[in-house]
N, C-alpha and C positions, 0 to 999 in steps of 0.2 A: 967854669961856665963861659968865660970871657971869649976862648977858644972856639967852644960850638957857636953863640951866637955872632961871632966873626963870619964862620963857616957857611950861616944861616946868610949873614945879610952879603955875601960874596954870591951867591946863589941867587938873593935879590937882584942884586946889581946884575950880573951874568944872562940873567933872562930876561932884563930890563933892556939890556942893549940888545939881548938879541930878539928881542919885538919890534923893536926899531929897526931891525936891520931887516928883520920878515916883510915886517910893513914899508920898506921901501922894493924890497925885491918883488911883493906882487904888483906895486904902482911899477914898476921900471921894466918887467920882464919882456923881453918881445921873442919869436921868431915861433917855428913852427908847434912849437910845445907850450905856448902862451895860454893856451884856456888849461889846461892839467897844470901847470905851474903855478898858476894865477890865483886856483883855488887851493890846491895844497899848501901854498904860503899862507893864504888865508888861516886857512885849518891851522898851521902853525903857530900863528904870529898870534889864534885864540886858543890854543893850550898856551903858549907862551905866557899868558896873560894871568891865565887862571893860576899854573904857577908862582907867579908872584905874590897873585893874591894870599894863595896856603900857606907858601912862606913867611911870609911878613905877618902873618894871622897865628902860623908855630910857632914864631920868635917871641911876638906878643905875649902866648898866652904860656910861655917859659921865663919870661920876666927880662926878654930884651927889648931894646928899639931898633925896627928896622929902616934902613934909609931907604929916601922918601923923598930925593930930587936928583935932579937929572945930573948936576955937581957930584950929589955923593953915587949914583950909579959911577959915574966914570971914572970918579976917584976907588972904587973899592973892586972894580971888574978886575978879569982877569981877560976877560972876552976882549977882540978889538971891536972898534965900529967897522961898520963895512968900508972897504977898500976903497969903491968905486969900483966892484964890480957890475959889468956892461950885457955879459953874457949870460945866459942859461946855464950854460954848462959850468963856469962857472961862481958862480952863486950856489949850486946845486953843491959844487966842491968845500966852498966855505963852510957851510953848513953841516955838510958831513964832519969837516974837522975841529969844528964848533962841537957839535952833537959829541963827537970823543973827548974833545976836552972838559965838555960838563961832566959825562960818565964816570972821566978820572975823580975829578972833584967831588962828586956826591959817594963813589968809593970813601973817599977819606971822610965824606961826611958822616957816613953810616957808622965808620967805625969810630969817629969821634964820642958820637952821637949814644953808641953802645958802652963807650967808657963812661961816660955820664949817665949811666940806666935809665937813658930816654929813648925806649924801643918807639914809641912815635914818630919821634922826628929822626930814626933807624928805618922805619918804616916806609915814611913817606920818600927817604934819600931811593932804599932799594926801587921803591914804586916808578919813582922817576926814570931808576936806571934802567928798567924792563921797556920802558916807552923809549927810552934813547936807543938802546938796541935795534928794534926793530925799525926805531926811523933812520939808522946808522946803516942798516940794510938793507930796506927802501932807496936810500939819496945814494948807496951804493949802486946798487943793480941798474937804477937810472943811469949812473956815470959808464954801466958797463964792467963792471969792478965786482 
């Protein structure tokens, strides 16, 4: 079990820094795409949110701890923080390759998650990955891609 709730609080972490990283890209965004970006991040950076919350509330009620400061987010990510990205375009880029690398990770979640006969926390992994997909296609079509 040590294994999934690893998996569990890497996913905390993961979507912890990247609310932080939403939430600077809608304060920082400028140029012609600034009102569509501005609330998309928004929208983002509050699934982002809710995320963590479910998380950390599966882990709980599977009889792990999930972490629970900005120390242990950094220490347990896989995500970076933002770059210092300046631009739209991108930001928009980060994000997409963001959005693939959690995809990867909640793959391996799910199928952790099914060795352990925790179709729940299999569940909520798959459910995530359907939202990443489509936002993976979205921040693509936007870049042109």
């Amino acid at each position: 079990m040590e294994k999934l709730y690893s998996a569990l609080n890497v996913q905390i972490a993961n979507w912890s820094v990247l609310y932080t990283k939403l939430h600077r890209y809608h304060w920082f965004v400028k140029g012609p795409f600034f009102f569509t970006l501005h609330e998309k991040f928004e929208e983002l950076y509050n699934e982002a949110a809710e995320v963590v919350d479910e998380a950390a509330e599966r882990l709980l009620a599977i009889g792990g701890t999930p972490v629970a400061s900005f120390k242990e987010f950094l220490s347990a990510a896989t995500l970076e923080e933002n770059n210092g990205e300046s631009k739209a375009e991108d930001m928009v880029a980060t994000l997409a390759a963001d959005y693939k690398h959690l995809k990867e990770q909640l793959i391996s979640l799910a199928q952790l998650a099914e060795d352990h006969d925790d179709q729940v926390t299999a569940d909520f992994a798959i459910g995530l990955m359907e939202k990443l997909d489509t936002h993976i296609w979205m921040l693509n079509a936007y870049l042109g891609e």
